[in-house]
C-alpha positions in Angstrom: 49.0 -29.6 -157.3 49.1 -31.2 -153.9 52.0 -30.0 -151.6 54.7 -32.8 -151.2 54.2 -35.0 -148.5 50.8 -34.7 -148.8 48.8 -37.8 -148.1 46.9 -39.5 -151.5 43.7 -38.0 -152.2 40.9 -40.4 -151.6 38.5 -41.7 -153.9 35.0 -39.4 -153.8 32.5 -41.5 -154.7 28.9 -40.3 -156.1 25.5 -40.5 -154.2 22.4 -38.8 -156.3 19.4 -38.6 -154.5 16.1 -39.5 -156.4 14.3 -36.4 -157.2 11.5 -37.0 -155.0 13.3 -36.7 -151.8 12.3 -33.6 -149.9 14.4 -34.3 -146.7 17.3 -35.9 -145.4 18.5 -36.2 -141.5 22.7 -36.6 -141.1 23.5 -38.0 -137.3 26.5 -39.0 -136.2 28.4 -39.9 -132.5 25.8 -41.6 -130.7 28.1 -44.5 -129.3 25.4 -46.7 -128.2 26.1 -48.9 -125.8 24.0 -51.1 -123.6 24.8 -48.6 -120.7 23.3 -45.6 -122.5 19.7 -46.7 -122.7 18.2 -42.6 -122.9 20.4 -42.2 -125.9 19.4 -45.5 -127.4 15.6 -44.6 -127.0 16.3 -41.1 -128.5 18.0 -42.8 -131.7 15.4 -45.2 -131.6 12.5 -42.9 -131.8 14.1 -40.6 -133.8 14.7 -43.5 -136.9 11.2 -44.7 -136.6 9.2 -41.3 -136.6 11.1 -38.5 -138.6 9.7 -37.4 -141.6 12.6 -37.4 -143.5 13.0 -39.7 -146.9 16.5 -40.8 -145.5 18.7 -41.0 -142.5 22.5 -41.0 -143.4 24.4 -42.0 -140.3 27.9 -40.2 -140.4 30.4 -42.7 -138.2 30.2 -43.9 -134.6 26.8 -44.9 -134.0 28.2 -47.7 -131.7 30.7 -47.2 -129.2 32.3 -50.5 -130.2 31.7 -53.1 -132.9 33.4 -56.0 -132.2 31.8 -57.8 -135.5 28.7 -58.5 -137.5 27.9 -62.2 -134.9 27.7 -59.6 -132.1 24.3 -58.9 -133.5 22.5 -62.3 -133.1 21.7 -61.3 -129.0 21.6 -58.8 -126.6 22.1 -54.6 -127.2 23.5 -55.0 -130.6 20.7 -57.5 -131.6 18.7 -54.5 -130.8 20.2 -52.0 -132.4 19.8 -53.9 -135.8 16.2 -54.8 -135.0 15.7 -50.9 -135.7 17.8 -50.1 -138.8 16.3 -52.9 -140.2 12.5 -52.0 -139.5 13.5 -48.3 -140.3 15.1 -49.5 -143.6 11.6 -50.8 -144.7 9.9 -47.3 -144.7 12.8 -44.7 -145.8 16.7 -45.2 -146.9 19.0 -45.6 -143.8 23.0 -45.1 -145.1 25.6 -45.6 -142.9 29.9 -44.5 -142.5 32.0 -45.9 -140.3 33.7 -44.5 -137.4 36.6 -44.8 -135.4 34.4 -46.5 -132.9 32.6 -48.4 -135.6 34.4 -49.5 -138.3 34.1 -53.7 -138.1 30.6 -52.9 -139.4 31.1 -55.5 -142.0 28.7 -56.1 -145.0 26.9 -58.9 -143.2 25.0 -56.7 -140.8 24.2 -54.0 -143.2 22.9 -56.3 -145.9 20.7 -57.9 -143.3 19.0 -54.4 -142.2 18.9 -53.5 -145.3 21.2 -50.6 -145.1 23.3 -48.9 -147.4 27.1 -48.8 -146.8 28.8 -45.5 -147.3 32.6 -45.4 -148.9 34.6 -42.5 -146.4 34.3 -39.8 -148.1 31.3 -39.6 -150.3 29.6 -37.2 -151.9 26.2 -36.6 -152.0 24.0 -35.0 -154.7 20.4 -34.1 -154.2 18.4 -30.4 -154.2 20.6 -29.3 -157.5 24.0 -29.1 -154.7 26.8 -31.0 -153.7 27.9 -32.0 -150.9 30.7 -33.8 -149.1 30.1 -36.6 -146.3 32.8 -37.8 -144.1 33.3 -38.9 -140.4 36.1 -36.7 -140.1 39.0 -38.6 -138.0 40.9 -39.6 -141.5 41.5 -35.3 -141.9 42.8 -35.3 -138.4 46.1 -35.3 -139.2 48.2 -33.4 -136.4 46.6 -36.9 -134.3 49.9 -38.6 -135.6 49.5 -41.7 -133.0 45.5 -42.3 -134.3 46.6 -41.9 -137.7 48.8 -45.0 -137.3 46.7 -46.8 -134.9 43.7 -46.5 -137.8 46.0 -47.4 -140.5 46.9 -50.5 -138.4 43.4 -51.3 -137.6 42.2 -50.5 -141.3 44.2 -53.1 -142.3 42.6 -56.4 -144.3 45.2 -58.3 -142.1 44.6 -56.9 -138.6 40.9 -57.4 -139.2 41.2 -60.9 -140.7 43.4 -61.5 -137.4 40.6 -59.9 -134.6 37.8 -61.1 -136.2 39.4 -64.4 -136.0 39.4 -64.8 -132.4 36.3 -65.9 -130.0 33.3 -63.2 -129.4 34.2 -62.8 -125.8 38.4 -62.3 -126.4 37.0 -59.7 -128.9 34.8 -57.6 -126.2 37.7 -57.7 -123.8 40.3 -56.1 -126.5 37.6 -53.5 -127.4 36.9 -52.4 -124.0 41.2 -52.0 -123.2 41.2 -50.2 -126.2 37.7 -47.7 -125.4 39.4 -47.4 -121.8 42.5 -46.3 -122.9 41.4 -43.6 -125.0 39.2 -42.3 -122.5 42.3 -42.1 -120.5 44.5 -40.1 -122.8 41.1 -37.7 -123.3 40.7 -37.0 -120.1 44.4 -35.6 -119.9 43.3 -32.8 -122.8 42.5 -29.9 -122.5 39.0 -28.7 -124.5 41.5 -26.5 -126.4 44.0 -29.6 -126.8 41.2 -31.7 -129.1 42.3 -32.5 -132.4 40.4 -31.0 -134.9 40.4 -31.6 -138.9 43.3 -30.0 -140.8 42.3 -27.3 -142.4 44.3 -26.8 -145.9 43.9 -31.1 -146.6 40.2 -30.9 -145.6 40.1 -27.7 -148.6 42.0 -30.1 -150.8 39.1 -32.7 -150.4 36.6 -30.4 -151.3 38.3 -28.8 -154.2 39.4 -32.2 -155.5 35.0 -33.2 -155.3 34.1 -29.9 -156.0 32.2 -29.7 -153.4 31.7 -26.7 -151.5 29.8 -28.0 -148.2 31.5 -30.3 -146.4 29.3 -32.3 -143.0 31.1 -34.8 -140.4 31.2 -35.4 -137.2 34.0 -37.2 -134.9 35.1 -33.7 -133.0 32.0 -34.0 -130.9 31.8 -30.3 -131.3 29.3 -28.8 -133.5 29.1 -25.9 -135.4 28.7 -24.7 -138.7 32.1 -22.6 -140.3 33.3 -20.9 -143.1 36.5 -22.8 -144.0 37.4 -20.6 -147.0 35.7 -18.2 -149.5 33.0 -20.5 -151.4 33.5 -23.4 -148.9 31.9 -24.3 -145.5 31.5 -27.2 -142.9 28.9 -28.2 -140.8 29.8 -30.3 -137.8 27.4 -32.9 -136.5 26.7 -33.4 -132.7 27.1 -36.4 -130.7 24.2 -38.1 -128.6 25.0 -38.3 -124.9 21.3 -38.9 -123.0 22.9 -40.8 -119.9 25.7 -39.0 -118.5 25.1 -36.3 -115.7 25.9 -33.2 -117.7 23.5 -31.5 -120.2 21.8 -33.4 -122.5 23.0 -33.8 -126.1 21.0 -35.3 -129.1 20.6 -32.7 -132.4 19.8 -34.0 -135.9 20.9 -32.0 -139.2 18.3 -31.6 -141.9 19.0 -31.3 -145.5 16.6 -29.7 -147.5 16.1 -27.6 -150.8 15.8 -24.7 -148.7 19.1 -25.4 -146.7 20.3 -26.9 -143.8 18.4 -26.7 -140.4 19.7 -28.1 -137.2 16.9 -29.6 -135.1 16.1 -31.8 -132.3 15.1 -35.7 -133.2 11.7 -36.9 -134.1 9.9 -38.1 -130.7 6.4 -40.7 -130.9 3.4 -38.5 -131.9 0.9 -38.2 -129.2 
C-alpha cells in the first residue's frame, strides 16, 4: 500500500517488441537547437546509420518546442526531415521532456513516429523494462513539479498554443533563460535527482525490474534495490567548449551496452 500522501500511480502502458528485433538504441537530452549544429549532425548520423531495429527517444530531444507549425521552416523543419526519413527504414518512438513536451500528434504522425505515454513499459528479449524521462519522479523539485503541472495542463496549452509563432519563441526562450539561471546557482551536488522509494513504487507497481530515463544529465547505471536497477541515459552536448558528450544505450538479448552513435560508413 502506497504511503499517504503519496502522489497517484501512473498508468504503465505495454510496448511488446516483435520478435524479430535484435537491437534497440534508447537516447535522450540532446536539446537541439539551431545553435548546436555538432550535436545535430551527431543525432543525425546516428538515426540514419545505426543498425539497430528501433530508436526510442527518452524526452528532450529539442531544447524547446514551441508547437507542431514550428516545423514547416528552418531548424525544426530539419529536424523532422530526419525522423521522418529514419521512420521509413526502422521504428523511431519518442517521450516527451520537460524541454519537449508541445510535441503534439501532428508532427509525429507526419514523420511517422510513434508517441510514447510517460511511463511505459517495454517488453522485448523475454524482459521488462520501464521507460521514463524522469523529471515527473523528481519530486523534492517542488517548484518544477508545479510549474509542469501548470504547463501539463489541457488549458495552459490550449492558451500558448493559441498565440502567434513569434510570441511563442519569445516566452520559450524567458522560460529556457531562466532556468539556466537558477542552474547555474547549484551546486553538482545540489541537482535534483529522482526519488528513490516512489521511483521503486513505479517499478513494483509494472513489475518491472530495469528502469532507463534520462533528464539528470548524469549517467550511470545503479542498483536501486535488491532485484531492481536503473540505467541513466546521457545528454548530447557537441558545441559547448567542455568535453564532448553523445553516448547511445543498446538493448539487446544479451544485455545492455552503452556505446558511442553510429557515424557514415566510409
Amino acid at each position: 500500500m502506497a504511503d499517504v500522501g503519496s502522489p497517484a500511480l501512473p498508468a504503465f502502458p505495454e510496448i511488446i517488441a516483435p520478435e524479430s528485433w535484435r537491437a534497440i538504441d534508447f537516447i535522450s537530452d540532446l536539446h537541439l537547437a539551431d545553435n548546436t549544429p555538432r550535436t545535430f549532425e551527431a543525432f543525425a548520423l546516428h538515426l540514419r546509420h545505426t543498425d539497430a531495429d528501433a530508436v526510442f527517444i527518452l524526452g528532450d530531444l529539442f531544447e524547446v518546442w514551441v508547437g507542431d507549425d514550428a516545423a514547416q521552416s528552418g531548424f525544426e523543419a530539419r529536424c523532422a526531415a530526419v525522423l521522418a526519413d529514419t521512420a521509413q527504414r526502422r521504428v523511431v518512438a519518442f517521450m516527451a521532456g520537460n524541454r519537449d513536451f508541445l510535441v503534439g500528434p501532428e508532427l509525429l504522425r507526419a514523420c511517422n513516429v510513434k508517441a510514447l505515454a510517460d511511463p511505459t513499459v517495454l517488453v522485448a528479449f523475454g524482459a521488462r523494462t520501464l521507460l521514463s524521462h524522469g523529471d515527473a519522479l523528481c519530486l523534492s523539485d517542488v517548484s518544477y513539479q508545479r510549474f509542469r503541472a501548470q504547463v501539463r495542463s489541457e488549458a495552459w496549452q490550449h492558451e500558448f498554443l493559441a498565440r502567434p509563432l513569434t510570441e511563442r519563441r519569445q516566452i520559450a526562450r524567458e522560460l529556457r533563460d531562466a532556468s539556466q539561471r537558477r542552474k547555474a546557482q547549484q551546486a553538482v551536488g545540489e541537482w535534483f535527482d529522482l526519488e528513490r522509494n516512489e521511483t521503486l513504487r513505479w517499478m513494483q507497481a509494472a513489475a518491472t525490474p530495469t528502469l532507463i530515463h534520462g533528464h539528470t544529465h548524469l549517467p550511470a547505471s545503479e542498483r536501486l534495490a535488491p532485484g531492481f536497477e536503473r540505467h541513466v541515459l546521457s545528454d548530447w552536448d557537441l558545441d559547448d567548449s567542455g568535453p564532448a558528450r553523445a553516448e547511445v544505450l543498446r538493448w539487446r538479448r544479451e544485455g545492455l551496452v552503452r556505446m558511442a552513435p553510429a557515424t557514415a560508413p566510409r
